[in-house]
Each structure stands twice: as C-alpha cells, then as structure tokens.
N, C-alpha and C positions, 0 to 999 in steps of 0.2 A: 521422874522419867514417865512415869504411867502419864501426868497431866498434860506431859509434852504431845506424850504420842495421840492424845484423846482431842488437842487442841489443831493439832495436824490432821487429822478426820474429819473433823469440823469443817476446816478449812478448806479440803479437798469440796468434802459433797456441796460445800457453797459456788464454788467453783462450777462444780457440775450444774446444779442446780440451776447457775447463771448463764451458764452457755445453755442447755437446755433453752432457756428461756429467749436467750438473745437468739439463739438461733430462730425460733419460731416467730419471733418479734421481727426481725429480719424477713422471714421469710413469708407474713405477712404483707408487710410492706415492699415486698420487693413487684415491679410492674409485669402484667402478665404476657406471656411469650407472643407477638404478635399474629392473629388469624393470619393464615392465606387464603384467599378467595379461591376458589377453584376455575380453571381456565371455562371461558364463555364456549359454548357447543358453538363451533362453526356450521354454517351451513351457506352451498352452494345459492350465488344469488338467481333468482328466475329470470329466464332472458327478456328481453323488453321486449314487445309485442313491436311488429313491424309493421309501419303504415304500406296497406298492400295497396298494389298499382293498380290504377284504374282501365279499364281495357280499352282497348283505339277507339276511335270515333266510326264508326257507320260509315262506308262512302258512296255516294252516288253521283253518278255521271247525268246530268241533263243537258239533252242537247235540241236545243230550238231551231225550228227547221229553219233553211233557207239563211238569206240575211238581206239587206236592204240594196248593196252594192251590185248583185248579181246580174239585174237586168242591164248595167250599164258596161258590163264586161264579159260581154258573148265569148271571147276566142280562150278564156279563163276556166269558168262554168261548164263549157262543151268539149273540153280534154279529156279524153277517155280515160277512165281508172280502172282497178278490179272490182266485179263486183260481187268474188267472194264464190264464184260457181264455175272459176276457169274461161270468165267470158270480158266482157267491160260493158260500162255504161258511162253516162255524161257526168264529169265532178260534180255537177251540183245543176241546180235548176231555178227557176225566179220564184216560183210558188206560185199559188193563186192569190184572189184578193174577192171583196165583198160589191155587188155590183153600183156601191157608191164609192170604190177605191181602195178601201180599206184594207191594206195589203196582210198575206199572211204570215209573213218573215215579221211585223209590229208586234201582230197577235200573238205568235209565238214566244217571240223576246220576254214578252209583256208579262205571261203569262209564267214562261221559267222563271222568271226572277220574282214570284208573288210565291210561286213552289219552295224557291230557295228559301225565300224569308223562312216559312210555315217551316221546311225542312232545321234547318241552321236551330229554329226556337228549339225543336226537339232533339238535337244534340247531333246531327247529322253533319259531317260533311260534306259538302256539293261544289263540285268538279263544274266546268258551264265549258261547252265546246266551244263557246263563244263569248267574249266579253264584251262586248254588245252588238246594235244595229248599225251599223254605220261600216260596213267591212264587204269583203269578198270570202265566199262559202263559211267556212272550212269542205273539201271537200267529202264525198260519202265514203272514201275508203278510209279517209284519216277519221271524219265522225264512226265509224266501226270501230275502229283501234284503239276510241278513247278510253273505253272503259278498262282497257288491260293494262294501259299506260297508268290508269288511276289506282287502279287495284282495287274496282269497283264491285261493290257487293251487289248493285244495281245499274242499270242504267233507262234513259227513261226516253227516250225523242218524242218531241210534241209538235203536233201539227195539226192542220185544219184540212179539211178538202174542197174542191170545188167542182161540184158533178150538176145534174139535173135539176132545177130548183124546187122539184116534190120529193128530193131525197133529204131526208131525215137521220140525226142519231149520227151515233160516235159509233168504231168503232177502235179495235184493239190488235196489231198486226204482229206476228211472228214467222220467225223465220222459219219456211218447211218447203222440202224434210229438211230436222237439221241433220246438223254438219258438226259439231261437237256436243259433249255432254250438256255444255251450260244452252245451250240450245232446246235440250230435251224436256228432263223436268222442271229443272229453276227456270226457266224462260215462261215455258206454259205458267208454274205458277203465279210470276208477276203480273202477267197477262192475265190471269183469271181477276187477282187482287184490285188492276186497276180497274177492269171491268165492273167489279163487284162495288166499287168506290164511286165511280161513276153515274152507275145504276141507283146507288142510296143516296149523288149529290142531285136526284132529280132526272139525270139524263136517261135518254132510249137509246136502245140499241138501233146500229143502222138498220132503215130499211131497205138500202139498194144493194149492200155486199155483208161477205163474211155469214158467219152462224152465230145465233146466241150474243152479239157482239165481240167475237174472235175473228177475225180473217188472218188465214195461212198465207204465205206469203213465198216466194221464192227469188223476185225480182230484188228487191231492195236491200240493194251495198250493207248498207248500215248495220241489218241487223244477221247478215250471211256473215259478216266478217266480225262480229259477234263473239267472243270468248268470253265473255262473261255475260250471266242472265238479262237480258236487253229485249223491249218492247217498244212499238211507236204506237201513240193514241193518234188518232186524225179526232180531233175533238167533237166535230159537226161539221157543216156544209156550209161554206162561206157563199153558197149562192142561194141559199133559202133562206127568205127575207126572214121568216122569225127568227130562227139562227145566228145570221149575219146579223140584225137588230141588238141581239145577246153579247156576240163577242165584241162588238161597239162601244159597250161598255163598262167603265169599270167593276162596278159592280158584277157586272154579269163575268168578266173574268176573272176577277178573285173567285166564284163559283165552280166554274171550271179546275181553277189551282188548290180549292180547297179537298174536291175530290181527289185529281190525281196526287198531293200530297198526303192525306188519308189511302190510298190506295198503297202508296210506295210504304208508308209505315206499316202497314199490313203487311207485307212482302217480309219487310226485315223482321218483325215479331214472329215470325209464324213459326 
C-alpha cells in the first residue's frame, strides 16, 4: 500500500507540474490583446478666407459743350428751360468757333473723348452727355441733371470761349452762390484741382475774367442745377490766334485732355 500511495504522489505532482508548465507555455504563445489607438483630437476647421469685393468704379460725368447740329435747328436750341435760379434761359446754344472755322462743339467732342480714354485707363468710369457730334443739344437743364442721373462723383463740362482776340488762358467756372452742398465745398474743390492741373499742363489763367483762374458764376443752367460737385473749364479763347492755333491740333488737344484728366483724378484722390 505504502508504494501505491507514494506512486499516486508522483503522479499528482507530474501533473501539476505539467499544467504549470502547459499553462505558461500556452500563455506564452498566446497573441497579445489588441492596442486601441486612442481617438484623434478634433478640432474645428478654420473658415476659408473670403475673396473680398472690390469697390465700384469712380464715376464721372463729362459733358462737351454744344454739339454740331445746333446751328441748324434754331426753334430747338432757343426753348426756354430752367436755369436752376427760378428763372430760364435758351436749351442750348451753337458755341463759338476759331476765326478759320473751327467750331467749338469739334473741340469739345474731341477733347472729352481723349479725357475718357486717359480717364477709363485709370479705372474710372465716364458717363458723356453726348455720344457724339452729329446731334441736337442735349439741353442745359438736362446736361445739369446728368451728374445725379449718373451718381457721379464728378462732373466736368468742357468748353472753349470766344471773346477779344488779346484775351488769353483758361479759366475754371462755378456755380455762386451755391444753391446745395455739392455746390459749396466739393465743387470749389474740383474747380481748384482742374485749375491746378491746368496750370502744371503749361496753361495761364485767364486774363480778361474770373480771379486766380476761378470765375463764380450764376448764369449757367448746367452748373445751378448741379447736385453733384460739377465745374465747366472754357479751355482758352478760340479767337486768339496762338490759342485757336493750339486747339487746331491734335496734339495740342490731347494737352488740353491730359490736364483736365490729371485734374479730375486729383479730385477723386484727394
């Protein structure tokens, strides 16, 4: 008996021994419990930067005096209109011309649309009370009005004069006294700019009217009926030969247009 039960012990602790063993053997081998990655940090994405909008264009009214059709339609041109003072005057008028013909309504024309060009380069855009020579007026109450119609930041009328032929120089005409704000200070100011533009394209101030190259004004529609800052240059004197010589040609009016469009951008910088 004793050998049995010594044989039986044996047996046990082999047992044990083996599981012991199998177990760690096993548990060796067995594959290890899968990592979890831990969740990625969100974060809120940044908003996309907005193409910001560019802001309107400039605009400017220019309006060339007269026009080519006028002298040939008297009962048109001499309709009386407002002109801005509770009173009236004639729609419109023939203009002058240079004592070899050269009419002022050409010059004019000729002259806005070399302004446009220069204008339009530097990102302006230009309004023309006329789309070309070959018409009747517009009249001066409707050229007044144009600039509010436009929603002009400027407006500009160009013209030449014809007085005494030892009258000399440009000048620069506003409306006085005014009669709304845009009349007061932004008008003066424009009127100082083209002045100043003038004076550095080479030109004199007149010597037969106005101060300084300013003349105040009260007669003229255009710039009484005025709601927006508005001046008329008379460029020179179409009946003084060197003058009239000048606006004759081309050259000498792109001179002219280089000023008053240097002047008008002054205006709007300022």
């Amino acid at each position: 008996m004793a050998l049995v039960r010594n044989a039986l012990r044996v047996m046990v602790r082999g047992v044990v021994v083996c599981g012991v063993v199998v177990c760690a053997v096993i548990s060796a081998c067995a594959p290890a419990p899968p990592t979890i990655a831990p969740e990625p940090v969100r974060t809120a994405a940044a908003p996309s930067a907005q193409p910001s909008t560019p802001p309107p264009p400039r605009v400017v009214v220019l309006d060339p005096g007269h026009n080519a059709r006028n002298a040939a339609n008297p009962a048109e041109i001499n309709r009386p209109v407002p002109d801005g003072r509770g009173g009236t005057k004639a729609c419109n008028t023939t203009g002058t011309q240079t004592d070899a013909g050269y009419p002022e309504h050409a010059f004019t024309f000729d002259v806005a649309q070399r302004v446009q060009r220069q204008l339009e380069a530097a990102g302006v855009r230009v309004v023309m009370t006329r789309p070309d020579d070959n018409g009747i007026g517009p009249c001066v109450d409707v050229r007044g009005q144009a600039g509010e119609q436009a929603g002009a930041d400027a407006v500009v009328s160009i013209h030449a004069d014809g007085t005494a032929r030892n009258g000399t120089g440009f000048h620069v005409a506003v409306s006085d006294p005014p009669l709304n704000p845009a009349q007061e200070g932004p008008a003066r100011a424009l009127a100082t700019a083209l002045r100043d533009a003038m004076r550095g394209g080479g030109f004199t101030d007149s010597s037969y009217t106005g101060h300084e190259g300013i003349s105040l004004r009260r007669d003229l529609a255009g710039l009484n009926l005025a709601t927006r800052p508005a001046a008329l240059v008379e460029c020179g004197n179409m009946r003084n030969p060197a003058e009239a010589a000048l606006m004759t040609t081309e050259p000498g009016r792109e001179r002219y247009a280089a000023a008053l469009a240097s002047g008008v951008l002054a205006f709007l910088r300022r």
